[in-house]
N, C-alpha and C positions, 0 to 999 in steps of 0.2 A: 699204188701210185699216191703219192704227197700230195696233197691239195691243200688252196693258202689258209681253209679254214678246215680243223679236221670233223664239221658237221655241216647240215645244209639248211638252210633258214629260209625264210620266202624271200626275203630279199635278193639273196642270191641264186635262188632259184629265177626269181622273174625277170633279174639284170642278164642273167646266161639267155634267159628263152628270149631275149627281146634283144639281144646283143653281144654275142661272146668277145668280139672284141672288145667292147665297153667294161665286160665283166674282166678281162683279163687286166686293161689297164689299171681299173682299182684295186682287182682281189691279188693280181699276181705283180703287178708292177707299181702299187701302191700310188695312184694317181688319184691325186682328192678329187671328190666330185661337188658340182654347184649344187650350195643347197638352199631354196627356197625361203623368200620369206613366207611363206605360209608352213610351211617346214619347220623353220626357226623357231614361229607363233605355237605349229602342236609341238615342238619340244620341249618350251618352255611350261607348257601344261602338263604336260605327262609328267616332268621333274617336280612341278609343283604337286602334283597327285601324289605321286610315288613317296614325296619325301614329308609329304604334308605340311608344306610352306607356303606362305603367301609370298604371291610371283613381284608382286608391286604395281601391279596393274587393276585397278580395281575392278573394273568389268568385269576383265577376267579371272580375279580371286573369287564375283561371285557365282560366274554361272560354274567355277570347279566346284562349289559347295551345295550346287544342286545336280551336279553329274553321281549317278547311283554308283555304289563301289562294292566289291563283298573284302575275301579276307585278305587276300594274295594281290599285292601291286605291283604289276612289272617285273615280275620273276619268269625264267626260265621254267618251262613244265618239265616235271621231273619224274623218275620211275625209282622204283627200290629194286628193280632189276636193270638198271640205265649203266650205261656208261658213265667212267669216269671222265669228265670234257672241260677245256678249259673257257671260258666266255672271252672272246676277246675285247666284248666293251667293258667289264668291269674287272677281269683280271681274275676272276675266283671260278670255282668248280664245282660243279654241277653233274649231277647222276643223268643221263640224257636216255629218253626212248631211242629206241633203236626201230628201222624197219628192215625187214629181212629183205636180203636181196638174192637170190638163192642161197650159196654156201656162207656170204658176207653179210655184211649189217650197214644199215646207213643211219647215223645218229642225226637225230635232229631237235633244231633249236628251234624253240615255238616259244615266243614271251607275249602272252595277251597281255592286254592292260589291266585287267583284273578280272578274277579268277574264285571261285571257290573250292577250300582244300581238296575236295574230291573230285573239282574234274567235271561236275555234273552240269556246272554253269558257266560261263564266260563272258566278259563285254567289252568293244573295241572300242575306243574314243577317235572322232576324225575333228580336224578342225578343217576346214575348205569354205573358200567363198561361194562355190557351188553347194547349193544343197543337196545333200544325199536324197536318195529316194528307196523304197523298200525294195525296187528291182535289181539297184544297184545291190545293197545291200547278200538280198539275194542272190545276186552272179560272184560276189568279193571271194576272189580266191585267197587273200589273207585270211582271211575268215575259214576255210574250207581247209587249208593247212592249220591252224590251228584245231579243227574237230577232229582232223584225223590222226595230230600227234596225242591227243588226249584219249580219243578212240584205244589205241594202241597200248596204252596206262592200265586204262578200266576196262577195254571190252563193249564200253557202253558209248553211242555217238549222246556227245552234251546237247541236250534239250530244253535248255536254258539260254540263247543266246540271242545280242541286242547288239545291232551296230548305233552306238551313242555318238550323234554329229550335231559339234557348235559350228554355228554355220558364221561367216567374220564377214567384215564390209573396212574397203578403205574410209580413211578418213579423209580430210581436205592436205592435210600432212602426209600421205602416202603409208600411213601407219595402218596396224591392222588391228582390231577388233571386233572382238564379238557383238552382233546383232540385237541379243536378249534372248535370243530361239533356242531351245533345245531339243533335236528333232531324234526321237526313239524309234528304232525301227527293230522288233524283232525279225528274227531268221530262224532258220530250221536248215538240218543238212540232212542228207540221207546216205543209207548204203553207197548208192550209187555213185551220190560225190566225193564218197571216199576210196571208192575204187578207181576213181577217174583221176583222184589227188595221191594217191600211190604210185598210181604209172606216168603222172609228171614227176614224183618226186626222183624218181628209180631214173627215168629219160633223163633228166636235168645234172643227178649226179655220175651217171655215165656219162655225158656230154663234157661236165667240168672235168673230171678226169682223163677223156682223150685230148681237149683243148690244153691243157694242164701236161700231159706227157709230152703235146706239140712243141709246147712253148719250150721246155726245158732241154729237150733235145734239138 
């Protein structure tokens, strides 16, 4: 069965489990969705990380240059046994892990915000007015989909990992801005939340797939 993306990403894993109709009007019937200004505010930082620019914001040029980074910025995780797969945000191709699904494969697109070449470390960046906590942290299934597509790579669950959150405050102009907080919260994943993150991954891409036959028939 064709599906609108030919891998599965958390995004659209968590838009199906929380909505397949939702999921279907963006992914299959290409309906923009609203996107947040706190949205907007971590996109503009992630583009500034990634490209190592300054955003023109100064606040926030500084706390990007106290946010910890390694080698890999916003790349796709990758295998030397991966599929060949196209990205559809930036247009190029990418060797993609694969998880087995009995006889089939299900590729998947895992792009932390930075990464070390081997896989062994990771670290998310959130911006929100809410402040993360380490529980959150903790529970983040973003987070648990990316240890188990790198699991997959090496074998090894990554034992390095930190959900890094600039926490923002409006201003008297409804603009948004960083606080001056830089809240680190390591995490840990285990077996267990990688066995629990396989069988949503497996559930979610059989789900798009029958929703996805529905629709086109």
């Amino acid at each position: 069965m064709i599906t609108p993306r030919s891998y599965l990403s958390f995004s659209q894993m968590t838009m199906f489990e929380m909505s397949p109709e939702k999921y279907a009007e963006h992914y299959i019937y290409d309906k923009k969705q609203r996107v947040s200004r706190n949205m907007a505010y971590g996109s503009q930082m992630a583009d500034g990380l990634e490209k190592e620019e300054a955003t023109g914001d100064p606040i926030l040029d500084l706390m990007m240059s106290r946010i910890p980074k390694f080698d890999i910025m916003d790349k796709p995780v990758e295998s030397r046994d991966g599929v060949r797969t196209l990205f559809e945000r930036d247009r190029l191709y990418y060797h993609l892990p694969v998880l087995k699904d009995g006889k089939k494969f299900i590729p998947l697109m895992a792009v932390p915000d930075t990464a070390k070449t081997d896989y062994s470390a990771f670290k998310e960046y959130k911006t929100s007015v809410r402040k993360w906590t380490k529980r959150m942290a903790d529970e983040s299934g973003q987070i648990s989909f990316y240890a188990t597509t790198m699991w997959l790579v090496t074998g090894e669950i990554p034992q390095d990992i930190e959900l890094v959150n600039v926490p923002v405050e409006y201003t008297e102009n409804g603009a948004l801005q960083p606080t001056g907080e830089l809240v680190r919260l390591p995490t840990k994943r285990s077996m267990s939340d990688i066995i629990k993150m396989t069988t949503r991954m497996r559930n979610a891409w059989h789900g798009i797939q029958d929703l996805c036959e529905k629709e086109i028939l």
